[in-house]
N, C-alpha and C positions, 0 to 999 in steps of 0.2 A: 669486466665485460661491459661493453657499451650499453646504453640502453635501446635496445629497437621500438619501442611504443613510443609516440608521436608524441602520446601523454605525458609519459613521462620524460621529453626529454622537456617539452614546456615548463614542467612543473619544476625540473630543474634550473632552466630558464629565470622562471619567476622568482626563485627564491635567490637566486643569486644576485638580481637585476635589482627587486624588491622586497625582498625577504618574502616568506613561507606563505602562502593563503591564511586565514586565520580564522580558525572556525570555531562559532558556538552553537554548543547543541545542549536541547532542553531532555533533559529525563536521565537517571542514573539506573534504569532497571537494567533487563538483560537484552538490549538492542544498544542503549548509552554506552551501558560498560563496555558492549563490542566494541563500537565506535573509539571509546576513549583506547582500548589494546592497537586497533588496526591503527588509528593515527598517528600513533607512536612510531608506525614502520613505512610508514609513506614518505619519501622524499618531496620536500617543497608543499607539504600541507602539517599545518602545528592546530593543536587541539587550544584555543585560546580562554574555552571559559566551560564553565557546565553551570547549568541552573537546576536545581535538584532540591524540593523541600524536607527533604530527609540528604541531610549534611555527610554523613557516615556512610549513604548508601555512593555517594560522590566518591567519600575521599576512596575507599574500598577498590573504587572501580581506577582510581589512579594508581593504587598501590600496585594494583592487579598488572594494568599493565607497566610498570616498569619506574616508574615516579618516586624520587624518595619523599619522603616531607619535606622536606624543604623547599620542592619545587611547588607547591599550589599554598592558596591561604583564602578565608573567606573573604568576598567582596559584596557591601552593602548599596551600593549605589552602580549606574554605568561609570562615572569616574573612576571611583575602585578597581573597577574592571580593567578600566583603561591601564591606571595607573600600575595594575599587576601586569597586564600584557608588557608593556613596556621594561619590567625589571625582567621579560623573560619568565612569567612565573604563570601557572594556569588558576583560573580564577572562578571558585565555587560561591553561588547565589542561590538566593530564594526565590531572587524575586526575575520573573519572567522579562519583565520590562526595562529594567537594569540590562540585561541580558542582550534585548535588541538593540537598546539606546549607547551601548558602548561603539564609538565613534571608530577603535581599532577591532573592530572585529568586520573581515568582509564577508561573510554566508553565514546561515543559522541553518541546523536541524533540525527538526521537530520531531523526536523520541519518546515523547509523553504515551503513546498510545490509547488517547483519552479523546473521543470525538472531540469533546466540547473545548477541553484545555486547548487542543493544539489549532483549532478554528478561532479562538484567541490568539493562539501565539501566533499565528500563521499574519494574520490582520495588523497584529501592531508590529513585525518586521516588514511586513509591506508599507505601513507607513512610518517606519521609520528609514525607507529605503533598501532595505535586506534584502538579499537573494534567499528565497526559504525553499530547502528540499522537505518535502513531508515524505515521513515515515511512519506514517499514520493514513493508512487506505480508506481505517471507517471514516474520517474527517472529509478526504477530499473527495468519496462518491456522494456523498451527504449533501455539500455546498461548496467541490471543487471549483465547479464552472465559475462560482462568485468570486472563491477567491482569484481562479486565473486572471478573471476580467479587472478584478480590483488591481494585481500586480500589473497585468495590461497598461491599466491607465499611470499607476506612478511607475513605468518604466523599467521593471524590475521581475529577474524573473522566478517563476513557480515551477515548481517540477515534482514530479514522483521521485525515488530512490531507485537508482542502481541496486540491480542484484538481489531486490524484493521478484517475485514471478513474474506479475508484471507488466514489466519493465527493461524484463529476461523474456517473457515473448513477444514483448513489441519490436524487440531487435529480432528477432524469425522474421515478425511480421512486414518490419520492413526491409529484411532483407530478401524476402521473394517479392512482394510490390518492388522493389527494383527490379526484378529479375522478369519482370509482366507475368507473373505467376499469379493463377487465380488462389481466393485463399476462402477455402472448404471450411474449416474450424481450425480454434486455435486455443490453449488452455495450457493446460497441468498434471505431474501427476500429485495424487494428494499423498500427504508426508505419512500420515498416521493413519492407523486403521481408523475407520470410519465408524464413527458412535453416535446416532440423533441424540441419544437421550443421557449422554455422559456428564458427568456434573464432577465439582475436582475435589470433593468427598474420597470419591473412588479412584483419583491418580495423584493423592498426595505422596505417596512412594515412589512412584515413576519420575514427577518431578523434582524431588528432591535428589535423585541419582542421576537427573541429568540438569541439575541447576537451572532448572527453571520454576515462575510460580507458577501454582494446580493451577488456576484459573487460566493464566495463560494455557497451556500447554492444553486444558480444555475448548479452548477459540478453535485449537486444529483439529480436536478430535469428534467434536461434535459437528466438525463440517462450516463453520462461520465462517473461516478465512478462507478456504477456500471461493465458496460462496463469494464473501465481500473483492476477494482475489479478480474474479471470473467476471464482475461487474463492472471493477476498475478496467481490466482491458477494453472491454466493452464498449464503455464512456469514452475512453481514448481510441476508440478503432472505427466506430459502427457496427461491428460483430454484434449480436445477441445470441441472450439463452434460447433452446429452442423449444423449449417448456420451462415450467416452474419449477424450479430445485435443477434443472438442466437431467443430461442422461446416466453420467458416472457409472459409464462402464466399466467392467473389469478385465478393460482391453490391455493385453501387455504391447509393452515397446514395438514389437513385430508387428503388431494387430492392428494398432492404431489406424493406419492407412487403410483397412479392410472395415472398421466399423465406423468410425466418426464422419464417415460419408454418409452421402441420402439415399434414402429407401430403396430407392428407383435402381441402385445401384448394388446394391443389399447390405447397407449399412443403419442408422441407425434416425440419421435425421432428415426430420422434414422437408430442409431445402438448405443451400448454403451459406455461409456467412455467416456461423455459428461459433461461442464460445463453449468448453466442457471444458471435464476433466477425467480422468481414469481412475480409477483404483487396480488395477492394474499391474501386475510384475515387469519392475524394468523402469517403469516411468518415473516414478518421484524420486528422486527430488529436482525431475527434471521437467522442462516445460519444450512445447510441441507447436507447431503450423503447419497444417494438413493443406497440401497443395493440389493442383489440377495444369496439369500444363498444355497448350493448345494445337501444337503441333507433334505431327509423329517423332521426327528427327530429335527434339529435347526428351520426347519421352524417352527417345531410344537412348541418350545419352543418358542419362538418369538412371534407367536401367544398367546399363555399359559399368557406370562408375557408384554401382550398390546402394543408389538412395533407397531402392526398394521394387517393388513388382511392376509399378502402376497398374493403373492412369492414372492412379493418384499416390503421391510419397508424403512421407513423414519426415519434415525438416525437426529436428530434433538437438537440443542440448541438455546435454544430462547432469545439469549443475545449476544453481543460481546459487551465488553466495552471500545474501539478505545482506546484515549489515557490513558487513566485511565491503561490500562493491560500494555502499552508499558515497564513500569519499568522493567516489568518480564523478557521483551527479553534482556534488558542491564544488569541482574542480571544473567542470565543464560551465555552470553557474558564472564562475568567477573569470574564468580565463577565455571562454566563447559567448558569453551572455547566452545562453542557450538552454534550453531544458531536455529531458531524456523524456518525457512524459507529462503530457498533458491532458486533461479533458476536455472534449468536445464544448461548444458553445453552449450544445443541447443535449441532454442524457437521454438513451436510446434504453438504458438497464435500471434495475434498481435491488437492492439486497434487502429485504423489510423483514419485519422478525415475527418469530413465531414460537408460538408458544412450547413449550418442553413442558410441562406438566399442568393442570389443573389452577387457573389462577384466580382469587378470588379479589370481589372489590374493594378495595382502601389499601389495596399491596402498591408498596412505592418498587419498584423494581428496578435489581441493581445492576452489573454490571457484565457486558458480551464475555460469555464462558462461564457467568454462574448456572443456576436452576432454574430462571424463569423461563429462559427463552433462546432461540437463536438464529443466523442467518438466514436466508433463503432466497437463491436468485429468481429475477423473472425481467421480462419486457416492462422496461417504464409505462407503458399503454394497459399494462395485466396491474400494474400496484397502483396506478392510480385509481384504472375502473372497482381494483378491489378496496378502496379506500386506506391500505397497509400504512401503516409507518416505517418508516426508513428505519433501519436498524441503529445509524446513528441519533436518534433521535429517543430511544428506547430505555437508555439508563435515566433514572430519576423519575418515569413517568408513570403515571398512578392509574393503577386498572379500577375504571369506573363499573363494568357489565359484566359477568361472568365469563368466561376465557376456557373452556375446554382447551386439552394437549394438542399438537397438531394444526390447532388453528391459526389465522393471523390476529397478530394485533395491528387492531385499526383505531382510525379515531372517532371511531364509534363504544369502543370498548376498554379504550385508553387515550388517558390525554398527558402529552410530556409537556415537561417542565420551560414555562415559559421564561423562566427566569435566565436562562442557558443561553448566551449567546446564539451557537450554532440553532438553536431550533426557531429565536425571531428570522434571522437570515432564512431558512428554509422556508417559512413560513411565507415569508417576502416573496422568494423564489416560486413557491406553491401559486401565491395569488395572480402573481406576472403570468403565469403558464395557463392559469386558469379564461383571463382576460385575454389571453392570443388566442385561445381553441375557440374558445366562446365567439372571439370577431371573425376566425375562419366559417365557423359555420356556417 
């Protein structure tokens, strides 16, 4: 069968013309290991390196997907790396910077899911000229904007991941802004029941039956990713929450167009131009763009051809395939100089964390999905007047004031780790925002 995707016939293109895209990607957990399976079955993109400081958790993920031993070996330098790519072989590292600084590798991933790690990696593949997809959400609403502007200037491009939410609603979302569709709200539905106060004590069985680690699989249940999810679009759209934690209804698929509208209208929000999400039958694992269209005739067509009742429809797909799609964004990277997802100059949201139980001072607090703390959206204008910390900013940081459950941590009551890359950048970014408001006033 021929191929009908545009993409793919390029990527066929490419490899035949130039050989295969050649990609490295940093982290061997369970978004790596996807990547290294899926890229195994893409034509015209080859998995060229993985940087992983647990060696075994790399090679596991090569075996996994299809790799005898003989095809990988470790590589101590970027020449090593080179030197592997070149026999054909895929080439396992420790060292992050090795990693970028390999001269045959054209895109990098960024798989770590560690704010702080991948706002490093992200920085030195930008200065080494990489095109870097982050797969890492809490890093790029934290100090996206920097890094976009950094890859701005040395010519190179930034992008979100394919097939994370999203990224999967920015395509809805621009595909009614084609359409002169006005855009009501636009979200998720969330994957897992909904738990504030879930800590991964209590799902270390669940994730061991579905190969994932507790703590992970705690991000979704306590509501953080979602949350950090609903913010990213956000920062890439102008949409906003339209309160603090947003509404997360338990509108099913059918409903959706009937509640995540405004008041006025007998829905649920304030005004338009909102992000949410649902809890909801029907919805997850799939992502949404609540529409308004302005004329009768489309409405009538809309109705005609079952988008829904109006006046207002539910542009709806009922999938995003997380790592599995990420290939596409380092293919369009490399083959359109383009990105799938970017963030705004200026962040309109912010996801700052909050506390999940009692926390006292001299706790250094560890890491998104454990006991101390979790997501929580709102208006960039709501987390600065509340003083919040950014949720990326939260691991490592030492509660100086007493912390009741429910509350925010601020940097009055917590101060993060100045040691961490990502939190000087922020910091930078803080003072710059501070100095603009101040000279508007």
């Amino acid at each position: 069968m021929s191929n009908v995707s545009s993409l793919a016939r390029e990527l066929r293109r490419h490899a035949e013309e130039k050989g295969p895209i050649r990609i490295g990607v940093a982290g061997a957990g369970q978004m790596g290991t996807d990547l290294a399976v899926q890229l195994a079955r893409m034509e015209g993109l080859r998995l060229a390196a993985i940087a992983e400081l647990n060696i075994s958790n790399a090679q596991a993920a090569l075996l996994l997907a299809g790799h005898g031993r003989e095809d990988f070996a470790e590589a101590k330098s970027a020449q090593d790396i080179d030197r592997l790519i070149e026999m054909k072989k895929i080439a396992i590292t420790g060292d992050l910077q090795a990693l970028v600084g390999a001269g045959r590798i054209d895109v990098v991933i960024d798989a770590t899911g560690n704010p702080n790690t991948g706002a490093v990696f992200a920085l030195a593949a930008i200065k080494a000229g990489k095109p870097i997809v982050m797969l890492n959400v809490e890093a790029d609403i934290t100090i996206g904007r920097f890094l976009h502007e950094e890859a701005r200037r040395a010519g190179v491009v930034y992008t979100g991941a394919a097939g994370d939410e999203p990224a999967a609603a920015l395509e809805l979302i621009g595909f009614a802004q084609s359409l002169g569709l006005s855009i009501v709200c636009a979200g998720k539905g969330k994957n897992n029941p909904l738990k504030f106060d879930a800590v991964p004590a209590d799902y270390e069985k669940e994730a061991r039956e579905r190969n994932m680690n507790a703590r992970m699989l705690v991000e979704f249940v306590d509501g953080s990713k979602t949350m950090v999810e609903m913010v990213a679009i956000a920062n890439a759209t102008g949409l906003v929450p339209d309160l603090p934690g947003m509404h997360g209804p338990a509108a099913t698929r059918d409903e959706l167009a009937d509640v995540l509208i405004p008041k006025s209208k007998g829905g649920v929000l304030s005004k338009t131009g909102c992000v949410d999400y649902s809890i909801g039958k029907g919805v997850a694992p799939g992502v949404f763009c609540i529409v308004e269209a302005d004329h009768p005739r489309v409405v009538e067509r809309m109705i005609d051809l079952k988008v829904g009742k109006g006046p207002y429809f539910s542009l709806f797909r009922p999938f995003h395939l997380t790592s599995l799609e990420v290939p596409i964004s380092a293919a369009h990277a490399v083959l359109h100089k383009e990105a799938d997802m970017v963030p705004l100059d200026h962040p309109v949201a912010e996801a700052i964390a909050l506390a999940k139980r009692d926390l006292k001072p001299g706790e250094t607090l560890g890491k998104i999905g454990e006991t101390e703390y979790r997501a929580w959206a709102m208006t960039w204008g709501e987390a600065r007047q509340a003083n919040a910390i950014p949720i990326g900013l939260a691991e490592r940081a030492k509660v100086v004031k007493p912390v009741k459950a429910g509350s925010y941590l601020t940097y009055d009551n917590c101060v993060p780790d100045d040691t961490l890359t990502i939190t000087q950048i922020r910091r930078r970014l803080d003072q710059a925002d501070a100095r603009f408001l101040a000279a508007a006033e």
